[in-house]
N, CA and C of each residue as an Amber inpcrd file, in Angstrom:
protein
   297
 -24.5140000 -25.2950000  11.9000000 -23.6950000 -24.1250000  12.1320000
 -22.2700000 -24.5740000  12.4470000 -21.2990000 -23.9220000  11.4950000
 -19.7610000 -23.9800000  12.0480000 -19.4060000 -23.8390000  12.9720000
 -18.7620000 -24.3080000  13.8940000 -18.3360000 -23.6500000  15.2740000
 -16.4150000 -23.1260000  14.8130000 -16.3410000 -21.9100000  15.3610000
 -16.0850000 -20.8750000  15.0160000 -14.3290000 -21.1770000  16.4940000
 -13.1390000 -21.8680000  15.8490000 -12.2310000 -21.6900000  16.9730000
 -11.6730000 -19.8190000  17.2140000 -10.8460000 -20.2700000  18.5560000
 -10.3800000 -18.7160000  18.8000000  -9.7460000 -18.5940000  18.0870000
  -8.7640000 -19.3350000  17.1670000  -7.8560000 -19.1140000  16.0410000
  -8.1420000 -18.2200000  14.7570000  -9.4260000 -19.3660000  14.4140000
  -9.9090000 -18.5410000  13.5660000 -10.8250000 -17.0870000  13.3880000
 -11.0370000 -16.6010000  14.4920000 -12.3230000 -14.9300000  15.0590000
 -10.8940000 -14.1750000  14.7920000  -9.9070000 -15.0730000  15.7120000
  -8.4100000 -13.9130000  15.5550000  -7.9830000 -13.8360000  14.3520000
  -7.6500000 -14.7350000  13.1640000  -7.4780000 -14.0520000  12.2420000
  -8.0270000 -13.1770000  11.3880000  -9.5660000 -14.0390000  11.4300000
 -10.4640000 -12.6870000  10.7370000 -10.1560000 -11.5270000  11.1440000
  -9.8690000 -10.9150000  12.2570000  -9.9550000  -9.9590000  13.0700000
  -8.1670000  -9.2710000  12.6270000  -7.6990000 -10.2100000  12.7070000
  -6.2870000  -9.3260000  11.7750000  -6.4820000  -9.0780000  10.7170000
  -7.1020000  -9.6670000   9.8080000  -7.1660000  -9.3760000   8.1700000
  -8.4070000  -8.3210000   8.0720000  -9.0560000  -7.9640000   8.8530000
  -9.6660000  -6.7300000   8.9150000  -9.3500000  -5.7290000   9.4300000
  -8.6620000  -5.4440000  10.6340000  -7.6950000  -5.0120000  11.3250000
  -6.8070000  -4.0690000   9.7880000  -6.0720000  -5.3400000   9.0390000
  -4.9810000  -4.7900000   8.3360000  -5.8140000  -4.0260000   7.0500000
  -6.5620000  -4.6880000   6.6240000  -7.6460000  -4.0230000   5.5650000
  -7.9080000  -2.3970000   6.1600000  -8.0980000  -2.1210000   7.2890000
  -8.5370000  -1.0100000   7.7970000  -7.2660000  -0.2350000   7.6150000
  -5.9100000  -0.7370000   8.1000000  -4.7370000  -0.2630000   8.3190000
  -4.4490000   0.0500000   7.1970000  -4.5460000  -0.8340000   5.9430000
  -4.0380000  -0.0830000   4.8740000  -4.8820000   0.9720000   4.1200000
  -6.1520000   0.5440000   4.0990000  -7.0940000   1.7860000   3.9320000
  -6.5670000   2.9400000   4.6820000  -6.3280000   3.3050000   5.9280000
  -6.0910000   4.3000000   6.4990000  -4.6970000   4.7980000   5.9290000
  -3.7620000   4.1130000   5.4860000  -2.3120000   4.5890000   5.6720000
  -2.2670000   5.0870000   3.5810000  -3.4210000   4.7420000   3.3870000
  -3.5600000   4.9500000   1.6560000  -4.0000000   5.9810000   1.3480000
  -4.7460000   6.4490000   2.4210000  -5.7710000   8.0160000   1.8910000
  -4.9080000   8.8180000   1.0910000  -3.8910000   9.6900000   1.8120000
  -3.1240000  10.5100000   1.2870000  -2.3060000  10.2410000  -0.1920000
  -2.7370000   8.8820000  -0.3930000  -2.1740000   8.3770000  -1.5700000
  -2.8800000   8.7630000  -3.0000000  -4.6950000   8.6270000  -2.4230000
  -5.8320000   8.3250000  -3.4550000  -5.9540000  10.1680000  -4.0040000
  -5.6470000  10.7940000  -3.6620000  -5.4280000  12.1750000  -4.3780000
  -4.2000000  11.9240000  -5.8920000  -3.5390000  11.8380000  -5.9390000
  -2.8680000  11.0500000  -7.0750000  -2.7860000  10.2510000  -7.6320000
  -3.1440000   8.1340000  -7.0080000  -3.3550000   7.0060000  -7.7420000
  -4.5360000   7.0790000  -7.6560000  -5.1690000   7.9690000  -7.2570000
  -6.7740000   7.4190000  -7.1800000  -7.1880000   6.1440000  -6.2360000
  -8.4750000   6.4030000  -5.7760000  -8.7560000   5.7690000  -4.9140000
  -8.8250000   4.1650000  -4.7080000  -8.7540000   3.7250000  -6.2550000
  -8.6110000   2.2620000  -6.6870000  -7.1210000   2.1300000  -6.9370000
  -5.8580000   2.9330000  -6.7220000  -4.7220000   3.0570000  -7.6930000
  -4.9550000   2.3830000  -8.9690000  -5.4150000   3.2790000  -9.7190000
  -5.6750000   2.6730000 -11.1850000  -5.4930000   3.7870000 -12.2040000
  -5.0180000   4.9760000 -11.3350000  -4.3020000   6.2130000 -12.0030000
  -2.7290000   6.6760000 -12.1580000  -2.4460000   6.8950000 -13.3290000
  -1.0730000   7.1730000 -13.5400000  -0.7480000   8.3080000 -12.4350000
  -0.4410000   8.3250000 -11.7760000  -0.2800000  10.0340000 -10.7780000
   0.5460000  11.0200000 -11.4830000   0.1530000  11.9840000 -11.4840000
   0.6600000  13.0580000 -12.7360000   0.6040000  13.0000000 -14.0050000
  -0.0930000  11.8290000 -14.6420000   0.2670000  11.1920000 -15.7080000
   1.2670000  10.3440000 -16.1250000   2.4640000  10.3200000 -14.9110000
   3.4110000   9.5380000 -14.9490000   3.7340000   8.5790000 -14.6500000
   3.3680000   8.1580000 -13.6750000   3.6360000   7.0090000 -12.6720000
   2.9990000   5.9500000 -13.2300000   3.5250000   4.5900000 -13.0950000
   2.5050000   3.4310000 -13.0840000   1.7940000   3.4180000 -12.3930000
   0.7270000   2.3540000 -13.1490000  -0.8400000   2.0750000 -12.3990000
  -0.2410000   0.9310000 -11.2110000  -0.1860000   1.3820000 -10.1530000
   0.3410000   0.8300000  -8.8660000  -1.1690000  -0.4680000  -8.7780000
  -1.7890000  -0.3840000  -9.3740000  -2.9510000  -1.4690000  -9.0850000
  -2.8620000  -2.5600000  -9.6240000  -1.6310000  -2.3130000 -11.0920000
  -1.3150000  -3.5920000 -11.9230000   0.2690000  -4.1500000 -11.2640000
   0.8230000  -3.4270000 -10.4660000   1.8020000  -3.9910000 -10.2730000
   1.8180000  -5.4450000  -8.7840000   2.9480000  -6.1750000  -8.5100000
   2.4210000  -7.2360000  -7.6390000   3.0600000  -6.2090000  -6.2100000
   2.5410000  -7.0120000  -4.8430000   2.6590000  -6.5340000  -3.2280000
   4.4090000  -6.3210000  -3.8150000   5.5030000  -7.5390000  -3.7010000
   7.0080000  -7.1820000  -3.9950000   7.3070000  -6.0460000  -4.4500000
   6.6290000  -5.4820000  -5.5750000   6.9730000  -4.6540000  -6.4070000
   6.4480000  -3.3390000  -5.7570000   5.5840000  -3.3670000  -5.1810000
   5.0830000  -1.9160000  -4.4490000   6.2260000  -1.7540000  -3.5910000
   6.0940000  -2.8250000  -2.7080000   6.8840000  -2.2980000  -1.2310000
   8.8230000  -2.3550000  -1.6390000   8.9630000  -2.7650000  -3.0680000
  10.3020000  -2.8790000  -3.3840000  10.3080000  -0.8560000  -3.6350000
   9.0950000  -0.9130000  -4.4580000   9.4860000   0.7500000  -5.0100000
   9.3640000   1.6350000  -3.8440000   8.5280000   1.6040000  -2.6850000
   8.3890000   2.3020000  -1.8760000   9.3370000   2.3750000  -0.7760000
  10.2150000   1.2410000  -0.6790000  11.2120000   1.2310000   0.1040000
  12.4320000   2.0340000  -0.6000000  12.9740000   1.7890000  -1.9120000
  13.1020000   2.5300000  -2.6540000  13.1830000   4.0230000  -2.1590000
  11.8410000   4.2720000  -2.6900000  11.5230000   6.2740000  -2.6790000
  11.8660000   6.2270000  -1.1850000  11.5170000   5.5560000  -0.5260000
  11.9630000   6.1120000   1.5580000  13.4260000   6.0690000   1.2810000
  14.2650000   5.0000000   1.0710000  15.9220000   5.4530000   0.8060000
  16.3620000   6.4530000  -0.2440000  15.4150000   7.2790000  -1.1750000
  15.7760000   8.1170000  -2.3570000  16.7570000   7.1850000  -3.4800000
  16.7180000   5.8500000  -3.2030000  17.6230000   5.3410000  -4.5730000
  16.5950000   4.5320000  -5.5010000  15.2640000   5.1110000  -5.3070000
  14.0730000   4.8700000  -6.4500000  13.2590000   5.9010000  -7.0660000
  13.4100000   5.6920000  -8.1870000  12.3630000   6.6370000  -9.2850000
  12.5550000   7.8250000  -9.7580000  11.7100000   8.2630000 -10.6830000
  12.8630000   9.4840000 -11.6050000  12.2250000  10.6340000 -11.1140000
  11.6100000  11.4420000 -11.6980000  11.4280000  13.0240000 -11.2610000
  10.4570000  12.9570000 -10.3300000   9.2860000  12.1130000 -10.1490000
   8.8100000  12.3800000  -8.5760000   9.5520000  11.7200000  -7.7130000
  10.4680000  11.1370000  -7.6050000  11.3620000  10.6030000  -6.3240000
  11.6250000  11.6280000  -5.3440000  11.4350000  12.9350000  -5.5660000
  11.3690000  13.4140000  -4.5150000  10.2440000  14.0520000  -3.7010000
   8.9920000  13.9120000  -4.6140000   7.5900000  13.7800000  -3.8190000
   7.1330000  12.8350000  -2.5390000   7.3780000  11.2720000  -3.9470000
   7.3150000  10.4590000  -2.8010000   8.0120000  10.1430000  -2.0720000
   9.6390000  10.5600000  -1.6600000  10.0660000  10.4860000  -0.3360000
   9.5900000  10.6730000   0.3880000   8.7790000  12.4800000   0.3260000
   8.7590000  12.6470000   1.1010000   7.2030000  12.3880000   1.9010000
   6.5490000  11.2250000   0.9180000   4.9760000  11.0070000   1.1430000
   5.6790000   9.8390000   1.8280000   6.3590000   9.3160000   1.7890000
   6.5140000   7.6460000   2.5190000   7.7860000   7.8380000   3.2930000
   8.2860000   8.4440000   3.7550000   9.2240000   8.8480000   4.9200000
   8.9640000   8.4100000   5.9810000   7.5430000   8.8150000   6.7660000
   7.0890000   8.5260000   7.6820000   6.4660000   6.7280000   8.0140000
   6.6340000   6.0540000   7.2230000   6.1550000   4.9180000   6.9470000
   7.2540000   4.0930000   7.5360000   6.9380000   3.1020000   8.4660000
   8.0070000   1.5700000   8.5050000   7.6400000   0.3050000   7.7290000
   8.9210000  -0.4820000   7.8430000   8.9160000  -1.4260000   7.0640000
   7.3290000  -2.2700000   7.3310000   6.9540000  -1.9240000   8.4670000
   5.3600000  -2.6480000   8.6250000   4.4360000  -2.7920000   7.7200000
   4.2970000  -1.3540000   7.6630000   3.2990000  -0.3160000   7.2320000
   3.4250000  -0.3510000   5.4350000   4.9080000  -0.4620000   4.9050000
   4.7810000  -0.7890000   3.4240000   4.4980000  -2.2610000   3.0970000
   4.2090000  -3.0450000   4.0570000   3.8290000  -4.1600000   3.3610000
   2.2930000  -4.1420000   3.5520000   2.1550000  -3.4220000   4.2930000
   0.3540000  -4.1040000   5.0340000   0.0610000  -2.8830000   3.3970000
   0.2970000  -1.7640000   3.3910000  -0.3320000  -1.0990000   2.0930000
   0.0420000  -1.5590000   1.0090000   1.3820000  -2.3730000   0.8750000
   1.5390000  -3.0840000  -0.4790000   0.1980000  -4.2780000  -1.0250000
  -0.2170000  -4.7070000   0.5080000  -1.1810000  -5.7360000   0.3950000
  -2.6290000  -5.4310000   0.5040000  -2.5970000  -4.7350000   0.7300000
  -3.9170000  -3.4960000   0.6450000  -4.3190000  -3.2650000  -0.6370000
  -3.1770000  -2.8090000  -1.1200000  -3.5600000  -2.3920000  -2.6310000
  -3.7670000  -3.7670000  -3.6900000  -2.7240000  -4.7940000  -3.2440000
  -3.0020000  -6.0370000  -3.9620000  -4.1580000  -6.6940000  -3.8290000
  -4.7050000  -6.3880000  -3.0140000  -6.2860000  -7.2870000  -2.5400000
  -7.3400000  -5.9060000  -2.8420000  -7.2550000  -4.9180000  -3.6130000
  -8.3260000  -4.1770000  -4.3470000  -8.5780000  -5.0110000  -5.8690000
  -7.2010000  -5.3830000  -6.4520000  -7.8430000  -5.8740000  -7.3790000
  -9.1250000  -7.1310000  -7.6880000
């Protein structure tokens, strides 16, 4: 049997922790990308499931300043408004670790 340092229980325990965090902060998302983001939302949007973590939290930072994306830019402002810079990376990485 491995013996198990405090280092390592604590990270497991963050990377589940954040797994949970981004699951939670995604729900409101999976009505449009679908629950895998592997749906165009409206038919328009990219499949947010093929794109990389940079590229999420670049576009989502983006739509929170309104100087990203074309005719839903003003949906998702106002879906990721409430979000900090934390919170778009832990769901950028959320979504990158579904694939």
């Amino acid at each position: 049997m491995k013996k198990l340092t405090l280092a390592t229980i604590f990270i497991a325990g963050a990377l589940s922790l954040m797994a949970a965090d981004g699951k939670a902060l995604t729900q409101k998302c999976a009505g449009c990308h679908g629950a895998d983001f592997g749906k165009k939302a409206l038919g328009v949007s990219k499949i947010v499931k093929n794109m990389k973590a940079d590229e999420i939290v670049k576009a989502l930072e983006g739509y929170k300043a309104g100087t990203f994306g074309g005719p839903m830019k003003g949906v998702m402002k106002s879906q990721i408004s409430s979000y900090n810079d934390k919170q778009i990376k832990v769901i950028a990485k959320y979504i990158t670790g579904l694939k």
